[in-house]
One Martini backbone bead per residue (centre of mass of N, CA, C, O) as a GRO file, in nm:
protein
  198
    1UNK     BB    1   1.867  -0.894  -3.170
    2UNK     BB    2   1.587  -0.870  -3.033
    3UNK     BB    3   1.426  -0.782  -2.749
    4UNK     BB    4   1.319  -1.010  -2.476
    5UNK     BB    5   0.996  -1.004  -2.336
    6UNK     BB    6   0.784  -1.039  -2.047
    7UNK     BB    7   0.420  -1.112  -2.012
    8UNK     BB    8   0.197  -1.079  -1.756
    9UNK     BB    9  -0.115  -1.180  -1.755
   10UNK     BB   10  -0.378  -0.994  -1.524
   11UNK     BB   11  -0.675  -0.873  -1.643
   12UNK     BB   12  -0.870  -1.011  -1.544
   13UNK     BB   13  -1.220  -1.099  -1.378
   14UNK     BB   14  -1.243  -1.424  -1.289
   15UNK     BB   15  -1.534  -1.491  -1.288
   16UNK     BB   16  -1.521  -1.814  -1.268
   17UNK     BB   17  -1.319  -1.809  -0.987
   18UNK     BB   18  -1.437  -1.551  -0.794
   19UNK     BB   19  -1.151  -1.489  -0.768
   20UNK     BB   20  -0.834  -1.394  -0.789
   21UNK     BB   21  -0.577  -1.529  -0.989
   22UNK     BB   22  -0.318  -1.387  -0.924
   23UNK     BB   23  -0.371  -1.456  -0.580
   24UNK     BB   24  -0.323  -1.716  -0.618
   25UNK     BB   25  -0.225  -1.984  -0.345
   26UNK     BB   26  -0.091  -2.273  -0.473
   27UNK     BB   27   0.252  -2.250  -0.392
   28UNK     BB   28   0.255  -2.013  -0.101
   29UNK     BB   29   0.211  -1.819  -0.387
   30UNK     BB   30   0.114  -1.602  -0.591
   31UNK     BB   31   0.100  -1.643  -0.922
   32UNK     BB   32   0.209  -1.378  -1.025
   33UNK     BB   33   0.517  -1.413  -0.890
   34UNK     BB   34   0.604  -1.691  -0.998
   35UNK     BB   35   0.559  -1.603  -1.317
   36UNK     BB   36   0.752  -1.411  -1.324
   37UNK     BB   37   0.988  -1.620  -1.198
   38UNK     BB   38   0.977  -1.774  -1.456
   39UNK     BB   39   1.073  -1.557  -1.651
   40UNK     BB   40   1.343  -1.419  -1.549
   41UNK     BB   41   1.558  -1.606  -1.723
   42UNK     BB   42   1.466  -1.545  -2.048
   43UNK     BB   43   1.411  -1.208  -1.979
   44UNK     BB   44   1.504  -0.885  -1.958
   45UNK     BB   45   1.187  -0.819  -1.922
   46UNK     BB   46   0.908  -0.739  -1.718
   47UNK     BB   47   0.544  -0.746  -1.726
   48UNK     BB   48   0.194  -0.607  -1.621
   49UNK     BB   49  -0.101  -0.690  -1.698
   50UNK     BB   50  -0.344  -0.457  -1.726
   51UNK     BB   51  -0.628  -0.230  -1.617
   52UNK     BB   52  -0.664   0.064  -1.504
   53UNK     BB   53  -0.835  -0.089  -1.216
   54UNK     BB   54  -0.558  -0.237  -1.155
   55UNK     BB   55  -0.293  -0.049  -1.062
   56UNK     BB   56  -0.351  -0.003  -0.715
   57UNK     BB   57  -0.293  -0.290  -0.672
   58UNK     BB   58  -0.083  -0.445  -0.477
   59UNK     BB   59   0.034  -0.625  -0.643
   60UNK     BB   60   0.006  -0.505  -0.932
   61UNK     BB   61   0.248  -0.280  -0.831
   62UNK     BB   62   0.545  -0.450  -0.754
   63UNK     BB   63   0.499  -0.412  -1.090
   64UNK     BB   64   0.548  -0.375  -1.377
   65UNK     BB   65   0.338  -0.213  -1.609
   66UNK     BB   66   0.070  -0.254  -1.882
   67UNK     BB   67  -0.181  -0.083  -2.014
   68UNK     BB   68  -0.487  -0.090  -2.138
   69UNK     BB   69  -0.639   0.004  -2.395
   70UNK     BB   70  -0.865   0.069  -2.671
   71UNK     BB   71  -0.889  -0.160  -2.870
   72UNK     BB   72  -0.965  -0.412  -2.641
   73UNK     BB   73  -1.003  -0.682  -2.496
   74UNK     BB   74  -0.823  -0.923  -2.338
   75UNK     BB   75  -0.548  -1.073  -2.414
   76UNK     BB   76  -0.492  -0.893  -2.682
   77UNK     BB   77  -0.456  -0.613  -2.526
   78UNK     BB   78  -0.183  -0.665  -2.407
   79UNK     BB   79  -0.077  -0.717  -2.627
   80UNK     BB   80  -0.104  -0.457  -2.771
   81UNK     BB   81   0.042  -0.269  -2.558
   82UNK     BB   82   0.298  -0.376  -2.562
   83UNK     BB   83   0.393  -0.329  -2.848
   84UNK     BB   84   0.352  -0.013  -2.798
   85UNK     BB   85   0.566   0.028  -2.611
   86UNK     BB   86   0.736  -0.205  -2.762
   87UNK     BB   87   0.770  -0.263  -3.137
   88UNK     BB   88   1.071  -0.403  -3.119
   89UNK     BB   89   0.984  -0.630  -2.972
   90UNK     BB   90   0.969  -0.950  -2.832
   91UNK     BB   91   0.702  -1.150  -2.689
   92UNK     BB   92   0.667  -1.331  -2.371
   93UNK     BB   93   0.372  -1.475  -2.318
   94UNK     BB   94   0.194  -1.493  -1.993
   95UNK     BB   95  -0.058  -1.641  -1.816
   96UNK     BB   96  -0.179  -1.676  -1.447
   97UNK     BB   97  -0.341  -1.960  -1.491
   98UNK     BB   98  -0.070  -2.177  -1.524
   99UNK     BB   99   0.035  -2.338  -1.256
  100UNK     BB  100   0.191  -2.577  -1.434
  101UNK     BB  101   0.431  -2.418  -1.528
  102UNK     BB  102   0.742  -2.430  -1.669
  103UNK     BB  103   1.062  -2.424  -1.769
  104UNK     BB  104   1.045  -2.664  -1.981
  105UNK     BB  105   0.855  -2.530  -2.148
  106UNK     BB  106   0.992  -2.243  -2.207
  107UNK     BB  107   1.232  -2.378  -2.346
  108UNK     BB  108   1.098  -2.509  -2.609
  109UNK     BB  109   0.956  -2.239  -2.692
  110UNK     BB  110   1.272  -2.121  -2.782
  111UNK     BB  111   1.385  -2.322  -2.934
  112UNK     BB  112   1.094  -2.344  -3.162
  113UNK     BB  113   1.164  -2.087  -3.259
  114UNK     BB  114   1.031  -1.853  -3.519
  115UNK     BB  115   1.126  -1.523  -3.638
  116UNK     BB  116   0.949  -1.555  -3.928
  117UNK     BB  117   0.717  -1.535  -3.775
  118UNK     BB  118   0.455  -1.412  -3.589
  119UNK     BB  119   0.449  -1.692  -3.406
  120UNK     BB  120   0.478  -1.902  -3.156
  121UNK     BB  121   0.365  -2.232  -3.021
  122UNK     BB  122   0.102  -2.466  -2.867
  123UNK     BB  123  -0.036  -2.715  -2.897
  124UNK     BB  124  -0.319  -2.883  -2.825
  125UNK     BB  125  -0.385  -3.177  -2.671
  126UNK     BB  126  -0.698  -3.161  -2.711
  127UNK     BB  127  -0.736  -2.981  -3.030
  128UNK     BB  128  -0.455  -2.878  -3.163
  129UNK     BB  129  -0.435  -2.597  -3.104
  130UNK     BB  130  -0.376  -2.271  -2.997
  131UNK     BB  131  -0.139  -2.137  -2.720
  132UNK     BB  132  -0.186  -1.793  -2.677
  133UNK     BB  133  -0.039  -1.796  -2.335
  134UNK     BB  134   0.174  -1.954  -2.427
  135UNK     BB  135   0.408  -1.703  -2.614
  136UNK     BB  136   0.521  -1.554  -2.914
  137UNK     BB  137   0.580  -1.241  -3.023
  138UNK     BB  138   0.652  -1.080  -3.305
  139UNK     BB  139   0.691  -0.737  -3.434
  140UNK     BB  140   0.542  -0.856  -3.721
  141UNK     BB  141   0.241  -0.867  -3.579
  142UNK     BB  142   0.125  -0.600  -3.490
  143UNK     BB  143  -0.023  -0.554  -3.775
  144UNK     BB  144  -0.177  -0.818  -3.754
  145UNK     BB  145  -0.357  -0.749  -3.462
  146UNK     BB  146  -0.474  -0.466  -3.563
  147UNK     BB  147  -0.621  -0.569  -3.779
  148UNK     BB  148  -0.771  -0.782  -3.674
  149UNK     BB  149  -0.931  -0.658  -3.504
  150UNK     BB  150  -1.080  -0.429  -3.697
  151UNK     BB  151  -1.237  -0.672  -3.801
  152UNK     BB  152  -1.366  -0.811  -3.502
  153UNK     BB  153  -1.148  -0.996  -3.354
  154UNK     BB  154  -1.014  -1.068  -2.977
  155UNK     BB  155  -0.899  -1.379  -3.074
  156UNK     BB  156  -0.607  -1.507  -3.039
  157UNK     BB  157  -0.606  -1.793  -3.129
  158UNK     BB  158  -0.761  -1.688  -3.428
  159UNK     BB  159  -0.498  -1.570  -3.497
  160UNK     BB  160  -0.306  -1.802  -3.474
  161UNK     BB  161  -0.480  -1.989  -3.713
  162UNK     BB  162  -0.481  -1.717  -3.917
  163UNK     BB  163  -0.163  -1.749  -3.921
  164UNK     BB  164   0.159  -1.733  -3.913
  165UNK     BB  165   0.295  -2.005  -3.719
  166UNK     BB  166   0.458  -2.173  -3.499
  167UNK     BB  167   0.427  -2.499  -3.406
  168UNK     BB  168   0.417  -2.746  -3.085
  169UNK     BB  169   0.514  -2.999  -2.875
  170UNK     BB  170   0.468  -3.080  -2.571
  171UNK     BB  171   0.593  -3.257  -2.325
  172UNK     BB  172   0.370  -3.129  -2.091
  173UNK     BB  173   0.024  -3.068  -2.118
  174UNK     BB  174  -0.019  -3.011  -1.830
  175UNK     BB  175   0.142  -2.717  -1.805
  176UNK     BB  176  -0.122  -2.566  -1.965
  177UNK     BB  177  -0.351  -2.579  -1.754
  178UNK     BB  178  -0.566  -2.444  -1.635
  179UNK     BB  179  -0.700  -2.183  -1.407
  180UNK     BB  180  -1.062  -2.100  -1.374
  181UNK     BB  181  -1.177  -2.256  -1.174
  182UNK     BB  182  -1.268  -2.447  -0.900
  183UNK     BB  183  -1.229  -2.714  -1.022
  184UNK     BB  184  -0.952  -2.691  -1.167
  185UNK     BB  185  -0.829  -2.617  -0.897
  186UNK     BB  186  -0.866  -2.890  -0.773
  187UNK     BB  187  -0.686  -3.039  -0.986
  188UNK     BB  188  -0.428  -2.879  -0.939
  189UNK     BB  189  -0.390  -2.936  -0.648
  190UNK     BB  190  -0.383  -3.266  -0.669
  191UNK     BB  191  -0.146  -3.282  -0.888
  192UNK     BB  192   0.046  -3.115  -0.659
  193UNK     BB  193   0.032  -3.330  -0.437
  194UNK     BB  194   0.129  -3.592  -0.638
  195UNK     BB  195   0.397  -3.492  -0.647
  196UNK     BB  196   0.492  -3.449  -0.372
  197UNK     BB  197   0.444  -3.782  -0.308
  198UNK     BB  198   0.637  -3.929  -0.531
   0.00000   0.00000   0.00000
């Protein structure tokens, strides 16, 4: 069996967040050191997907870094660098903006794991879509997102919506819900309240 190595996506702009999503600190620590938090006991290696302006940053600098390469833009660069840096590797991939993300989720999507496939994820609970950023990348994919780049189109979810890939259904789908927004992050906070007074 090939290695399962672990990818925390880092490297957007935030621009909708207006400051920086890695550094939020959700549950009284910032959400990158979280993520790998959560993704060490799955995974043999983790690494921090970074832009290259963002190698110097003290956070993202505390850990294994991979950075994006010129393929493309947003969060399928992590994955094309991390690929390429070992692309003998399974990768379990999650972006830093998942805040309500669990073991029993990553649990879930090990378990539901199909290693023939190109990749597994889980559908979305609000539109039935595959969920790209909290997914396994078999190493048979590799070939299959860099034809897909050359074609023009840099969106992981359209990559996984048009590849044999194995869907699942999370157990609790707000557990993928995002926080890009203030207004997301606020409801974030709501819903981690409401948990910790129950």
């Amino acid at each position: 069996m090939n290695a399962l190595y672990g990818l925390v996506l880092a490297g957007g702009r935030s621009s909708r967040m207006r400051e920086d999503k890695a550094a939020l600190t959700i549950r009284r620590r910032p959400q990158l050191e979280l993520a790998i938090e959560l993704l060490a006991p799955f995974v043999s290696r983790t690494w921090v997907s970074v832009r290259e302006d963002q190698r110097g940053d003290p956070l993202r600098a505390a850990f294994p870094q991979i950075v994006d390469g010129p393929w493309a833009e947003g969060p399928i660069a992590g994955i094309i660098a991390a690929q390429a840096a070992h692309p003998e590797a399974t990768w379990l991939v999650v972006a830093c903006d998942l805040p309500l993300l669990d073991a029993a989720t990553l649990s879930r999507l090990l378990a539901g794991r199909d290693s023939g496939r190109l990749a597994t994820a889980f559908r979305s609970a609000g539109d039935g879509l595959p969920e790209p950023l909290c997914a396994i990348y078999e190493p048979a994919s590799r070939e299959a997102i860099l034809h897909f780049v050359a074609g023009g189109i840099s969106c992981p979810r359209k990559f996984l919506i048009r590849h044999d890939v194995a869907l699942l259904v999370p157990a609790s789908p707000s557990a993928l819900a995002n926080a890009n927004t203030p207004e997301e992050l606020a409801a974030v906070r709501q819903a981690l309240a409401a948990q910790e007074s129950a």
